[in-house]
C-alpha positions as CSV (number, residue, x, y, z in Angstrom):
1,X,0.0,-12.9,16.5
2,X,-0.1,-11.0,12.9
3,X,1.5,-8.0,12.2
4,X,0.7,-5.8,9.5
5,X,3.4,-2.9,8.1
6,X,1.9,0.2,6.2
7,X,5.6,1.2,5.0
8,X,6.0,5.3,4.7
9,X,7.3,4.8,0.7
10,X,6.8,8.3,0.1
11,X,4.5,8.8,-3.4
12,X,3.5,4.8,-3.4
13,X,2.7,1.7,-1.3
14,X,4.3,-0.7,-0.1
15,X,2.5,-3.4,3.1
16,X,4.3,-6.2,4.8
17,X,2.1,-8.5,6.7
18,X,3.6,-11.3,9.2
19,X,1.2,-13.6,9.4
20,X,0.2,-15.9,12.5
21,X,2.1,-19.2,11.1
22,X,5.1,-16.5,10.1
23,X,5.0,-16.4,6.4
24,X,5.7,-13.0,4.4
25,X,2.9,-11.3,2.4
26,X,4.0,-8.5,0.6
27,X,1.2,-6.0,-1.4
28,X,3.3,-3.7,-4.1
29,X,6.7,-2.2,-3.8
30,X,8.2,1.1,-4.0
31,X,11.6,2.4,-3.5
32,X,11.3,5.8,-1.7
33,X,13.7,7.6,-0.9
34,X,12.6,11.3,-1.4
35,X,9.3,12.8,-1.0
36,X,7.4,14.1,-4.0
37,X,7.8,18.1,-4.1
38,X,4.1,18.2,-3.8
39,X,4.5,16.1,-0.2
40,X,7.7,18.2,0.7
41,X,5.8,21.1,-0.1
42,X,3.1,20.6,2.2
43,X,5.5,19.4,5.3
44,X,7.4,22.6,5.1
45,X,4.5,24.7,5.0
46,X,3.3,22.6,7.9
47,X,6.4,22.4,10.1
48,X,8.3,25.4,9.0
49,X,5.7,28.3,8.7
50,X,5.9,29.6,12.5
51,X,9.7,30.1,12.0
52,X,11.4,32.8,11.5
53,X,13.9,31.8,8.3
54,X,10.6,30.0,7.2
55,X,10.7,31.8,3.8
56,X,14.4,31.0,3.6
57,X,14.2,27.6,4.0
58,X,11.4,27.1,1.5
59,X,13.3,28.9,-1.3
60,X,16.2,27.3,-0.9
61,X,14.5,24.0,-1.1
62,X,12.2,25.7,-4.5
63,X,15.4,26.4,-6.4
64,X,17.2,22.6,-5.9
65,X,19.6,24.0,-3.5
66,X,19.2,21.5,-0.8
67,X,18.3,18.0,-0.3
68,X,14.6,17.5,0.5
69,X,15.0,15.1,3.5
70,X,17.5,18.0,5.1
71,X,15.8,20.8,4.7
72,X,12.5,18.9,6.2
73,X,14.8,17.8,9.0
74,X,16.3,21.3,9.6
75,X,11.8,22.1,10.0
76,X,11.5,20.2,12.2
77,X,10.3,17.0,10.5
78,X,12.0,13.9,11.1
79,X,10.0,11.0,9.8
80,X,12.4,9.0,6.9
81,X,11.2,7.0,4.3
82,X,11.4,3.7,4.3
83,X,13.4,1.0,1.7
84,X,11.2,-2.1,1.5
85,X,14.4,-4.2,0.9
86,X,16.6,-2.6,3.8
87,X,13.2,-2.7,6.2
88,X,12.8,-6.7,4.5
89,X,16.5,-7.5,5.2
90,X,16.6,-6.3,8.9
91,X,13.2,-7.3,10.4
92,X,13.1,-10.8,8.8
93,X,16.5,-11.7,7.9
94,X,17.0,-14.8,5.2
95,X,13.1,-14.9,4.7
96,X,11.5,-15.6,1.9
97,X,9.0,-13.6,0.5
98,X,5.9,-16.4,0.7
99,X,3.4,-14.1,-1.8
100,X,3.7,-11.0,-3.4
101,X,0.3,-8.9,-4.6
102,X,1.3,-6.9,-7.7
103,X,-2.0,-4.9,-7.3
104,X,-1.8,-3.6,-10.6
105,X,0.9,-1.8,-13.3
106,X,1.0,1.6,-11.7
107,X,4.6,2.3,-11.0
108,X,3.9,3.8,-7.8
109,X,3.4,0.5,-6.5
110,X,6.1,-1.4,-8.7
111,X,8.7,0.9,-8.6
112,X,11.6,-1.1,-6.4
113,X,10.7,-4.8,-8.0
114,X,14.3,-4.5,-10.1
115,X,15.6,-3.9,-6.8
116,X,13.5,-6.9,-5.3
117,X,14.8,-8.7,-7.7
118,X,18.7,-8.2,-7.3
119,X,17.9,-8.6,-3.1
120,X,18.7,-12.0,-2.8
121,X,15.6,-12.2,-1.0
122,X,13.3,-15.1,-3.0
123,X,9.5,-14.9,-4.3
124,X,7.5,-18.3,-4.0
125,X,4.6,-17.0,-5.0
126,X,3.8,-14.0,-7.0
127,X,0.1,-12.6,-7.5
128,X,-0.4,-10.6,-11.2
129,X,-4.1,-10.1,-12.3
130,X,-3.8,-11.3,-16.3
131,X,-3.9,-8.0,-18.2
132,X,-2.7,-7.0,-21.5
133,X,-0.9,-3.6,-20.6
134,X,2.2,-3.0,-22.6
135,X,5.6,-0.7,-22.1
136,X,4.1,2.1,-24.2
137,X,7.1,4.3,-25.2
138,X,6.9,8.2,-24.8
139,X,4.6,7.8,-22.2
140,X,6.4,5.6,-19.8
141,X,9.2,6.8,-18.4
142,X,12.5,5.1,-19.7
143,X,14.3,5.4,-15.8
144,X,10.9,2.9,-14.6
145,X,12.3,0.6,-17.4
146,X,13.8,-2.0,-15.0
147,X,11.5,-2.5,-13.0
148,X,9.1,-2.5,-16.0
149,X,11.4,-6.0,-17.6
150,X,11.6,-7.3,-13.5
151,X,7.9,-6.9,-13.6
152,X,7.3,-9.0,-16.8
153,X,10.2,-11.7,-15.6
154,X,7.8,-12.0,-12.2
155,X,4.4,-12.4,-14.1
156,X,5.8,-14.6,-16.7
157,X,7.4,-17.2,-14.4
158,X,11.0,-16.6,-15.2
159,X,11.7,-15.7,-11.5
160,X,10.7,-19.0,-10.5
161,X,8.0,-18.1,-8.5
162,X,4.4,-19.6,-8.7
163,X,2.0,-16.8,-10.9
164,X,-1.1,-16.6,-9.8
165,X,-3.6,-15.1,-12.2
166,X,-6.6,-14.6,-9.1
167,X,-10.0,-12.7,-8.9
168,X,-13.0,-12.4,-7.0
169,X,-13.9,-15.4,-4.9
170,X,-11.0,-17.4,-5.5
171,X,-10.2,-20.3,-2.9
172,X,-7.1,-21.8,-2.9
173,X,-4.8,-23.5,-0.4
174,X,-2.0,-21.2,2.1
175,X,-3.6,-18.1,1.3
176,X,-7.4,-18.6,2.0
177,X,-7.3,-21.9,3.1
178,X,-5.5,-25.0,4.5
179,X,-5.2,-28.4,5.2
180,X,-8.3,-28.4,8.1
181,X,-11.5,-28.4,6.5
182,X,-13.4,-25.1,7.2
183,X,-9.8,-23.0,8.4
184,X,-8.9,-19.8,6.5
185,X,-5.3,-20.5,5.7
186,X,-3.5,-16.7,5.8
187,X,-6.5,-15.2,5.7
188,X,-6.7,-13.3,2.0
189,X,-10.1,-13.2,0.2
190,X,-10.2,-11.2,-3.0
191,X,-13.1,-8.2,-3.4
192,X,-11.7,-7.0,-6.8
193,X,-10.9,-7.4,-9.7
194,X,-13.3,-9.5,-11.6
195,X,-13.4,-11.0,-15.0
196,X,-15.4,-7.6,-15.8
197,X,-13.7,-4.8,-14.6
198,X,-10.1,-6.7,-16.2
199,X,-12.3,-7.0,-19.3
200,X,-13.5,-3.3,-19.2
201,X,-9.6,-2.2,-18.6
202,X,-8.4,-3.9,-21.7
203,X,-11.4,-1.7,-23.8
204,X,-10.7,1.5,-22.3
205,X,-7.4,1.5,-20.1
206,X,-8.0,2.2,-16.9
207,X,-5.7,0.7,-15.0
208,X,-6.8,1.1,-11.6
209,X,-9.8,-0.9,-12.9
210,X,-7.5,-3.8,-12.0
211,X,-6.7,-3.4,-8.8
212,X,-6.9,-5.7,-6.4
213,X,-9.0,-5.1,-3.5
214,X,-8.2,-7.7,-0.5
215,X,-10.0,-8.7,2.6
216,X,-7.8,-10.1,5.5
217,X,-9.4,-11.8,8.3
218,X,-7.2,-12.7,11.4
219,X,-8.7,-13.9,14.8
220,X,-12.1,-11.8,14.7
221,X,-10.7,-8.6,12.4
222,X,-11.1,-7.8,9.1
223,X,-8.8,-5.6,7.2
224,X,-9.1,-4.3,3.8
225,X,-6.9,-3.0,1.5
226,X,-8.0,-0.8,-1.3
227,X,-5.4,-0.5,-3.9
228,X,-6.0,1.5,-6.3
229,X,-9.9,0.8,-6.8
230,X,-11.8,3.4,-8.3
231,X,-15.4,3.9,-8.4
232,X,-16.2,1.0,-11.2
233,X,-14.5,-1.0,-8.6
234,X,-16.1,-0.1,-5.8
235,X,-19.8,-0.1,-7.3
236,X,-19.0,-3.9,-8.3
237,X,-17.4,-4.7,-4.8
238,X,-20.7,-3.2,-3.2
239,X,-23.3,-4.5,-5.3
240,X,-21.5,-8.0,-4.4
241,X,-21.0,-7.4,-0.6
242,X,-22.9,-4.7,0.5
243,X,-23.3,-5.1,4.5
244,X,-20.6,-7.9,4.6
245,X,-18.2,-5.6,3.6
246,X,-18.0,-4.5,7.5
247,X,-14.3,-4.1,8.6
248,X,-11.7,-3.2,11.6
249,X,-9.3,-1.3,8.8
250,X,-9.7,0.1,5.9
251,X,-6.2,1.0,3.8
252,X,-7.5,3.6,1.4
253,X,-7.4,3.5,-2.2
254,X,-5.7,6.0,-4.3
255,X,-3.5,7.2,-1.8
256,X,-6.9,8.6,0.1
257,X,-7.7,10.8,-3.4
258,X,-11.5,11.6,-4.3
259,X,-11.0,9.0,-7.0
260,X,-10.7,6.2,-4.7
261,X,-13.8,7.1,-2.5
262,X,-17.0,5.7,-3.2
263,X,-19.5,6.6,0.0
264,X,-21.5,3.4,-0.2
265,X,-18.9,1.1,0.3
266,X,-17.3,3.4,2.8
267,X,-20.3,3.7,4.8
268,X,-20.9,-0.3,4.9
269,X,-17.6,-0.9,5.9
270,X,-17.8,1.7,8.8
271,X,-13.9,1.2,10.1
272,X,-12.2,2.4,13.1
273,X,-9.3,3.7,11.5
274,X,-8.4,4.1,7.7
275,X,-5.1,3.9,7.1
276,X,-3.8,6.3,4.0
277,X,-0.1,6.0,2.3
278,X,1.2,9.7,1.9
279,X,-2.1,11.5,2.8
280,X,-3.7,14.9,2.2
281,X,-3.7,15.4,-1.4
282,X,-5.0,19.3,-1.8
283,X,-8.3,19.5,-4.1
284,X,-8.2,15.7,-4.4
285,X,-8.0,14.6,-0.7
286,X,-11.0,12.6,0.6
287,X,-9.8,12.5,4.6
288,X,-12.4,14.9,5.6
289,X,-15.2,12.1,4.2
290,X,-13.3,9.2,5.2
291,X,-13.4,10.5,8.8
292,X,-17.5,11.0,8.4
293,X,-17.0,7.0,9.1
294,X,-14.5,6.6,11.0
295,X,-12.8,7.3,14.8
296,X,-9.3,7.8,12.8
297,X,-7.5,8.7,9.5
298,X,-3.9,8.2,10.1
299,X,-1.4,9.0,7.1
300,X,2.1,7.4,6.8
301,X,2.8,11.1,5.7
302,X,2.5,11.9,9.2
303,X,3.1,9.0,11.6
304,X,5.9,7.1,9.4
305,X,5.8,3.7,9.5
306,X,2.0,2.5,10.9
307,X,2.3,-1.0,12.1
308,X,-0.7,-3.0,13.6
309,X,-0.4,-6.3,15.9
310,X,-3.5,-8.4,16.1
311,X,-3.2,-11.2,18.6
312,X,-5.4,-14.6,18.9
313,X,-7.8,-12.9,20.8
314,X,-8.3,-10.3,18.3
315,X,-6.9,-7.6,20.4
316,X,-5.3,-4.8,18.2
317,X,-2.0,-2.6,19.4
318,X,-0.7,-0.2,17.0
319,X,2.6,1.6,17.1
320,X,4.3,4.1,14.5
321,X,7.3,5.7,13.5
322,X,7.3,8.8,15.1
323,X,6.1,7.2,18.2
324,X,9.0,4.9,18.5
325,X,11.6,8.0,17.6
326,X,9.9,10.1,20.2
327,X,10.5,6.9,22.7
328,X,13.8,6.9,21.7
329,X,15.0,10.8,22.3
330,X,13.5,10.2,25.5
């Protein structure tokens, strides 16, 4: 049995998979624990608009008078963010963290490695793709410093973790393979990046030309999780795999945005339910054209916490956060 966690981290991502011989794969970090105004701003319009003290609430919320969970509470919406650490801590207590996927340096999907790194909770092997992106002062924001000087500690070896530097097609022993000849190990094969897109990144920047695009296979699934993979990315990950790119679940990239969405790909990997972390993004949200290939676009924004069981058979259950809280009040 595998279990896969798409964590509700408010702006950012943050996956936990449980793999079938129990080791720990995490993919980025980040420590939510209030939604972005644009996020809030949407649920209260969403939840709160067929009330009468709707226009109440929302201005006391738009002038800082309240806390953003409570007011979104006192609307009606319930689902809480979630602390990777606190949700690491009390699901697998005293495990070690077997690999964790630095996708790439966006702090939406670092921000909480500072606090990984105080947790107690060990790293034995930590995935970086080798990049030369620097702390660039005035631009950076001096409160993401920690996790900035965690991050370098991590990719440097200091932590005492294995690095590994990985791209496309990479083989390797525990994560895509084992000690049987011909078995998969956990499962991960790498889509993205290659030696060209990290090469066209350190000429013009783009970070999200980086990221790491990964294909899980458990029992007779395929899951794949976008990152942050823009269309460079995409074009180079479709040109490659075209058909074979097929899949179960697709975890969009970009947090679902226009920029992550690249029709081609989408429409060769043809899933049954895309998964996106925060969701609709006005002007910029691509649900509408994920769904075009799809039976389901579920958003951590509005389900919580999305976890998926896939057993040997290759039977898939799913379960969420707002389903187990509505289980619970009854």
């Amino acid at each position: 049995m595998a279990k896969i966690h798409f964590l509700n981290v408010g702006h950012g991502d943050c996956t936990v998979i449980e793999h079938g011989n129990g080791n720990l794969s995490v993919i980025d970090i980040n420590n939510g624990t209030e939604l972005d105004d644009d996020s809030a701003d949407i649920l209260l319009h969403a939840y709160a608009r067929n009330t009468t003290d709707y226009l109440a609430k929302w201005m006391e919320w738009k002038i800082g008078g309240v806390q953003t969970t409570r007011i979104l509470a006192e609307a009606g919406y319930e689902i809480e963010l979630t602390n990777p650490i606190e949700f690491l801590k009390k699901n697998y207590p005293g495990q070690p963290i077997f690999r964790y996927i630095q996708t790439h340096p966006d702090f939406d999907h670092m921000r909480g490695l500072a606090a990984l790194e105080n947790s107690g909770i060990p790293v034995l092997n930590f995935w970086d793709v080798a990049h030369t992106r620097k702390w660039k002062e005035g631009e950076d924001k001096e409160s993401d410093k920690a996790d900035w000087e965690a991050y370098q500690r991590y990719r440097s070896g200091k932590n005492s973790a294995t690095v590994l530097n990985l791209l496309r097609g990479s083989h390797g022993k525990y994560y895509n393979q084992d000690d049987t000849p011909g078995s998969g190990g956990n499962g991960l094969h790498i889509l993205a990046p290659t030696t060209e897109l990290v090469a066209d990144f350190d000429e013009d920047g783009k970070r999200n030309e980086l990221s790491y695009v990964l294909q899980y296979r458990v029992a007779n699934r395929r899951i794949i999780f976008g990152g942050d993979a823009e269309q460079a990315g995409w074009e180079s990950i479709h040109n490659h795999y075209g058909a074979n790119l097929k899949c179960d679940v697709l975890k969009a990239s970009h947090h679902g945005r226009d920029t992550g969405y690249y029709q081609p790909a989408v429409k060769d990997m043809s899933p049954t339910v895309v998964i996106v972390s925060v969701g609709k993004k006005p002007e910029t949200d691509a649900s509408d054209k994920y769904a075009q290939y799809c039976q389901e676009v579920a958003s951590t924004r509005w389900y919580g916490d999305i976890t998926l069981e896939i057993d040997g058979e290759g039977n898939m259950a799913w379960t969420t956060s707002k389903q187990r809280k509505s289980r619970r009040a009854a």
